[in-house]
C-alpha positions in Angstrom: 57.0 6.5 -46.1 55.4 3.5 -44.5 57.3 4.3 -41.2 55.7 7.9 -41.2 52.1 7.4 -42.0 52.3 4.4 -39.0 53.5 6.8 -36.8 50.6 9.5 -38.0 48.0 7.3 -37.4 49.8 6.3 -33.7 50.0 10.2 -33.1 46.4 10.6 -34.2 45.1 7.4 -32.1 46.8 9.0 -28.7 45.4 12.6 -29.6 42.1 10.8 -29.8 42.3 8.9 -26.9 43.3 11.7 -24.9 40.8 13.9 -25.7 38.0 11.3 -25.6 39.7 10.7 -22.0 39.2 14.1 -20.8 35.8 14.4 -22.3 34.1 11.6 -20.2 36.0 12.9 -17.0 34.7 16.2 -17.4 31.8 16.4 -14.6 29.2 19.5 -14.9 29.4 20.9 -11.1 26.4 21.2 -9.5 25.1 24.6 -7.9 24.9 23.5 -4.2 23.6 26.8 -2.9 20.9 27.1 -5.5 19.7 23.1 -6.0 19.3 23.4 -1.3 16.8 26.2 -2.0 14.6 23.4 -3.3 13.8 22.9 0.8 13.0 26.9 1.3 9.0 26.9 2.5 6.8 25.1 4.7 6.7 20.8 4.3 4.3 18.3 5.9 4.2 14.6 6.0 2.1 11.8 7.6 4.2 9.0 8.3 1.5 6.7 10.1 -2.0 7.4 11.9 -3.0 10.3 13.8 0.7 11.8 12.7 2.4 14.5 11.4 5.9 15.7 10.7 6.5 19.3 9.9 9.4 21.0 8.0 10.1 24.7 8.0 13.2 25.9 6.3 14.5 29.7 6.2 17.2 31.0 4.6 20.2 32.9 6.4 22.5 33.8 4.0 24.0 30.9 2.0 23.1 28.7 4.5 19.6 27.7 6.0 17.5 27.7 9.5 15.2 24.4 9.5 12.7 23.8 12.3 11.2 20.3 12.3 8.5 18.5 14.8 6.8 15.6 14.7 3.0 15.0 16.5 1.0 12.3 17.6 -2.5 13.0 18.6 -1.8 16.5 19.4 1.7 15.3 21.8 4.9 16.3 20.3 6.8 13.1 20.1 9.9 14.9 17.9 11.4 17.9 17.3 14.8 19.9 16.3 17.1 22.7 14.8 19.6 22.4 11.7 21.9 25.2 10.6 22.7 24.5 7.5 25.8 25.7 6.1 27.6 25.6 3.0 31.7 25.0 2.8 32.7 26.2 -0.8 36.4 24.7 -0.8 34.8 21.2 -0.6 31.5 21.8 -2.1 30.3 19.9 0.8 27.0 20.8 2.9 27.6 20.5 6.9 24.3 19.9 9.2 24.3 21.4 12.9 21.2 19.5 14.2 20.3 20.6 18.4 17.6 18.8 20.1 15.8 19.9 22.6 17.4 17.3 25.3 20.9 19.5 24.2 22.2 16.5 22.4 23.0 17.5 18.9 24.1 15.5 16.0 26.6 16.9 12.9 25.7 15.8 9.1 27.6 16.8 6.0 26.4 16.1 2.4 25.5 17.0 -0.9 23.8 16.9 -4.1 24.7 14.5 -6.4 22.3 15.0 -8.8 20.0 18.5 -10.1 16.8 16.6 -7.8 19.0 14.2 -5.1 21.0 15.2 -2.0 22.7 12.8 0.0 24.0 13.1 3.9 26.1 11.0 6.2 25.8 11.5 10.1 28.9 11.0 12.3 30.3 10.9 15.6 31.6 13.8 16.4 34.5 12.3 18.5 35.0 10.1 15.8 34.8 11.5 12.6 35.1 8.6 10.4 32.3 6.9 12.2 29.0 7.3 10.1 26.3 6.7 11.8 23.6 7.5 9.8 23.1 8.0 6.4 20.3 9.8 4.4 19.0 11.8 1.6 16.1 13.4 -0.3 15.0 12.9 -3.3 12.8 15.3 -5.5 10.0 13.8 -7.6 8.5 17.6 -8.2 9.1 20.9 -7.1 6.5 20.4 -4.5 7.4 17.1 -3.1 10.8 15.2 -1.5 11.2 11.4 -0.1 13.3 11.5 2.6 15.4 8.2 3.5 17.5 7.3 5.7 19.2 4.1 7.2 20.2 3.8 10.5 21.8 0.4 12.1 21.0 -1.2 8.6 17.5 -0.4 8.7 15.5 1.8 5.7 13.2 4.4 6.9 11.3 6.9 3.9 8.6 9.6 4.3 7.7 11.7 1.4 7.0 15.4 2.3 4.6 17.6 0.4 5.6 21.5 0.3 2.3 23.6 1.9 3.9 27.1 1.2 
């Protein structure tokens, strides 16, 4: 009798443990596509002086257009296209950005929380190499900080939505 309620409680223990296992390992996933329409409108920031940066995303689909500039005393000192498109199987966002020059730069990401998205830049001809990293963060329906770090350095602007 002893021998069988000893291995009860064993049996009972493991159950337990398993399902307490699987319970903290279950991870809500996020809706990717929906949480990106957060950017969809018209943003402006002033990062110093006599500046502004300007933000205008579109949507195309799943994915997103996103025109960006940045001024200085009435002189363009900044500007380029993102596609922004959406690869299901990973869950992963991948950023097309062109520059006027014709150099371009490739991003992929994603959000990691309901209000945070995070990106890593890389070299094309080597994929492994980040080169940037970045991200957003939502304080409000109406307003982002955007940080990134490049060569070890912090950089943040916060971005207010104007339509």
């Amino acid at each position: 009798m002893k021998k069988k309620f000893i291995l009860v409680v064993i049996v009972g223990l493991l159950q337990f443990e398993f399902f307490m296992i699987q319970a903290q390992t279950t991870e809500k996933k996020l809706n990717q596509v929906e949480l990106m329409k957060q950017f969809l409108g018209t943003w402006k920031c002033n990062p110093g002086r006599d500046s502004v940066e300007t933000w205008i995303v579109k949507s195309f689909g799943n994915g997103f257009e996103y025109y960006a500039t940045g001024v200085y005393k009435d002189k363009t000192y900044w500007e380029e296209k993102n596609l922004w498109g959406f690869n299901s199987k990973s869950e992963t966002w991948m950023i097309f950005i062109l520059y006027p020059q014709g150099n371009y730069a490739t991003y992929y990401g994603k959000f990691i929380s309901n209000n945070e998205i995070v990106w890593d830049g890389f070299d094309i001809s080597n994929p492994e190499k980040i080169i940037a990293r970045g991200g957003a963060l939502f304080s409000s329906p109406d307003k982002f900080t955007f940080i990134w770090y490049t060569d070890g350095k912090k950089s943040e602007v916060t971005y207010n939505r104007i339509k």
